[in-house]
C-alpha positions in Angstrom: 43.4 30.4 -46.3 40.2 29.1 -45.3 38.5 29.3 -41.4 37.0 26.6 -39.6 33.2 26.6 -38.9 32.3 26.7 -35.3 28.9 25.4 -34.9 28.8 26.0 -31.4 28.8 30.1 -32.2 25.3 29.5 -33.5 22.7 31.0 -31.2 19.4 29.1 -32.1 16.4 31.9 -31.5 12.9 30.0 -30.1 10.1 30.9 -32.6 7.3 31.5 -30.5 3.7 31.9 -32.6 1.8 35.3 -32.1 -1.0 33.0 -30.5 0.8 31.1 -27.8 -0.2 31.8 -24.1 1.5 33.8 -22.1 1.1 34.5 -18.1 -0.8 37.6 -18.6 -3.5 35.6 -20.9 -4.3 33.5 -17.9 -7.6 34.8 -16.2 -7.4 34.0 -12.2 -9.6 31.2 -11.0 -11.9 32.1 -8.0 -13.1 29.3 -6.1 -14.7 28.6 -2.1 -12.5 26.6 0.3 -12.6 23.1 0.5 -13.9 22.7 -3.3 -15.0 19.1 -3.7 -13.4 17.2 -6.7 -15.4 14.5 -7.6 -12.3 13.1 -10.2 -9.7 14.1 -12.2 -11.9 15.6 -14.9 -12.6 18.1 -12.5 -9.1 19.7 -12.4 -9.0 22.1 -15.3 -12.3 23.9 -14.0 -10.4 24.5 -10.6 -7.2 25.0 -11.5 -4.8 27.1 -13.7 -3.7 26.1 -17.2 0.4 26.4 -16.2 -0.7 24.5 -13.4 -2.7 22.0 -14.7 -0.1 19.3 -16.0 1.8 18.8 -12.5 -1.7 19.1 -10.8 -2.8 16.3 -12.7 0.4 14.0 -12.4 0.0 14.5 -8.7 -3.6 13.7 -8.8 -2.7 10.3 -10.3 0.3 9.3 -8.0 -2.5 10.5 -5.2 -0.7 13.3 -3.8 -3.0 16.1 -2.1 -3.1 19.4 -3.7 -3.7 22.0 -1.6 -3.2 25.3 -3.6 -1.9 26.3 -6.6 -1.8 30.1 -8.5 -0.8 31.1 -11.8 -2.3 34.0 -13.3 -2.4 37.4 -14.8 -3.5 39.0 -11.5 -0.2 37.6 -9.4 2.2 36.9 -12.5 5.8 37.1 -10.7 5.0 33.6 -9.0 3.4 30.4 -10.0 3.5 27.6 -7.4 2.0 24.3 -6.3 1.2 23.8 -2.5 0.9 20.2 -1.5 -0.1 18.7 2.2 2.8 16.9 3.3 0.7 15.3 6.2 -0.7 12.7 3.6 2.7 11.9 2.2 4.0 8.3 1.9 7.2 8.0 4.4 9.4 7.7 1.1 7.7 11.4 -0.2 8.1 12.7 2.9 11.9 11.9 2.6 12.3 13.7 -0.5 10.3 16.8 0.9 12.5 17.0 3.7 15.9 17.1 1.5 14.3 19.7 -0.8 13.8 22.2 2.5 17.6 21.2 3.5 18.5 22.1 0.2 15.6 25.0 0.0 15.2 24.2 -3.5 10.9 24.4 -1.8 9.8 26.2 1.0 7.4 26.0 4.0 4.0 27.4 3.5 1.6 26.8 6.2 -1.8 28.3 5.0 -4.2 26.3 5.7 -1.9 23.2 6.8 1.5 21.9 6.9 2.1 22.6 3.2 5.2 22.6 1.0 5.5 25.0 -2.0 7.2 24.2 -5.4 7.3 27.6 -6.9 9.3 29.5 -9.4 9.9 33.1 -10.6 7.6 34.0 -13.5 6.4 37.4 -15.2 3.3 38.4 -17.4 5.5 37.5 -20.7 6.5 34.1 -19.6 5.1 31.4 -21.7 2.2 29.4 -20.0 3.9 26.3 -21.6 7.0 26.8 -20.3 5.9 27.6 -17.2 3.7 24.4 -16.8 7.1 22.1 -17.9 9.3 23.5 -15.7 6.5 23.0 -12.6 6.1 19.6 -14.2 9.9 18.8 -13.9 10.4 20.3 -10.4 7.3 18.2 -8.9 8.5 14.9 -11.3 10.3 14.2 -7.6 7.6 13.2 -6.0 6.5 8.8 -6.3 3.1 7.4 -6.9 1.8 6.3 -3.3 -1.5 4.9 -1.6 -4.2 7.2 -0.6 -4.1 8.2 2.7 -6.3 11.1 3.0 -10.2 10.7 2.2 -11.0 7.6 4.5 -11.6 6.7 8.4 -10.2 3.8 9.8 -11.7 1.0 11.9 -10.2 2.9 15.6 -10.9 6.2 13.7 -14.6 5.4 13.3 -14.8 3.7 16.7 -13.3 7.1 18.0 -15.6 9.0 16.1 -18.8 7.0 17.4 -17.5 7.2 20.8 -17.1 11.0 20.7 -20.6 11.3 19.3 -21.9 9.4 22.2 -20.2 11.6 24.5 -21.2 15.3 22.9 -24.4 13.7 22.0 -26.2 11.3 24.8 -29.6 12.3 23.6 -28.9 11.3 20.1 -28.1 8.1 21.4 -30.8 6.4 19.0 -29.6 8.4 15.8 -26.5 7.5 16.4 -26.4 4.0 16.4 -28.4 3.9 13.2 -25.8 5.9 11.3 -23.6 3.2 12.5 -25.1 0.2 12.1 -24.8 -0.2 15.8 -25.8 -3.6 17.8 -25.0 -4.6 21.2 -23.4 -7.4 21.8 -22.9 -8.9 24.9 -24.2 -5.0 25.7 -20.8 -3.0 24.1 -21.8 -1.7 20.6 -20.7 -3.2 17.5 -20.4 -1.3 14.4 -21.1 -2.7 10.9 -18.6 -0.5 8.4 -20.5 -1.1 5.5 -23.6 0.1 7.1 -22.1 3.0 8.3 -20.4 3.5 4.6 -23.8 3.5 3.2 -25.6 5.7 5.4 -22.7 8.4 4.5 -22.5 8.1 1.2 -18.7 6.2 1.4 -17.2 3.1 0.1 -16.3 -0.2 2.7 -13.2 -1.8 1.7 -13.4 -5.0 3.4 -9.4 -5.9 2.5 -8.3 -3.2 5.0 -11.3 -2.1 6.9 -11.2 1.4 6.2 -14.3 3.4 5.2 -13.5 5.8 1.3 -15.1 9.3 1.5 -16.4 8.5 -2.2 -16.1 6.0 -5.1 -13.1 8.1 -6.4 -11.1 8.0 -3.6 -11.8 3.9 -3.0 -10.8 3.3 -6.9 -7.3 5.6 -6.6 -6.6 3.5 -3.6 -7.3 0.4 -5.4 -5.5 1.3 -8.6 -1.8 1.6 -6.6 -2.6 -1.5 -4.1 -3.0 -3.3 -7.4 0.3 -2.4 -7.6 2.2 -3.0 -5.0 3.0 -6.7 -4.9 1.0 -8.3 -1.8 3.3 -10.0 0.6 0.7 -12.4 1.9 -3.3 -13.0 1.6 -5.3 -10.7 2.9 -8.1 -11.8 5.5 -11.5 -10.5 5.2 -11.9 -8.3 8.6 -15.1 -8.8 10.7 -17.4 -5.6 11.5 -15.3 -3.8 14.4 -16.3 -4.3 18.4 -16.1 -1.1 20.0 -13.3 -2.4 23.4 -14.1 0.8 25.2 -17.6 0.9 27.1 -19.5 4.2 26.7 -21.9 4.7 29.3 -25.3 5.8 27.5 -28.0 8.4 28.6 -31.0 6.5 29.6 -34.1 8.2 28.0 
């Protein structure tokens, strides 16, 4: 009499080479707060390898990172802290069913963060551990940028408070500016001002780009998003609210 093969009692054993990674081969990376990165080559210096895929997906749909940690010195965690202040509406959505679901949690170090994190040990293949952080932040869409800029009424409110904190300054302060009266209420010119600072002017929407990197991430998703209607140029802003300036 002859038995059926069952296929399914086959357990199919991962071979894993003697070289690959593993949690406990990953050195920790020490790094000051608010380390500037200049662009996305900048990533692997800063952070973890099991990290380093997700990190970089989210840097391309321009999400803000604000930690992540997987290492040898705390290998029973690896997670991925992003700012959910600078989320698109549509991101924030899917953030806030996560936390209904707790599927992420709240972690409020340094701002209103939201941790995707998962249980790991110092055996745990860094491969592994960088797909499944991969998959679990794979949620989140591409959006705009909205972190790394000022706006016209945020630069209007930031000249304004200078003036105010700063009436002997008055001078200095209109050059970073680009400051004219006219009809005696000061008128910034943005693309002044973004020179002086080091930023980029984007004349389409008025805002003012920390750096180059930050304008051309903005750029890439507004290309696209289909545009509704033409876009007017927008003339340099006129500061509405009088300041009354120190004499010298």
């Amino acid at each position: 009499m002859s038995s059926r093969f069952d296929s399914s009692q086959i357990k199919i054993r991962k071979i894993v080479p003697k070289s690959a990674k593993r949690i406990r081969d990953v050195a920790p990376i020490h790094l000051t707060v608010n380390t500037e990165i200049k662009d996305k080559s900048d990533l692997p210096k800063i952070v973890e390898e099991p990290c380093l895929p997700a990190c970089q997906d989210l840097y391309d749909k321009n999400i803000k990172i604000e930690e992540s940690n997987s290492n040898r010195d705390s290998p029973y965690e690896s997670y991925i802290a992003v700012n959910d202040k600078y989320l698109s509406a549509e991101n924030k959505a899917i953030i806030a069913r996560l936390l209904k679901s707790c599927k992420i949690t709240r972690y409020d170090y340094g701002g209103p963060n939201v941790k995707f994190g998962l249980k790991t040990n110092p055996d745990m293949l860094v491969s592994d551990v960088s797909r499944q952080l991969s998959e679990m932040l794979s949620v989140l869409h591409p959006q705009d940028m909205l972190y790394n800029f000022i706006t016209p009424k945020g630069l209007a409110d930031e000249f304004n408070a200078h003036l105010k904190k700063y009436p002997k300054d008055k001078e200095a302060i209109f050059n970073q500016y680009g400051v004219i009266l006219v009809n005696g209420v000061p008128s910034i010119n943005p693309q002044k001002y973004a020179k002086n600072v080091g930023g980029v002017y984007d004349p389409e929407t008025g805002n003012v780009y920390t750096n180059r990197e930050s304008f051309r991430k903005h750029k890439v998703y507004a290309n696209l998003v289909p545009k509704a209607k033409t876009i007017k140029l927008r003339p340099p802003i006129t500061i509405v609210k009088r300041v009354k300036l120190a004499s010298h």
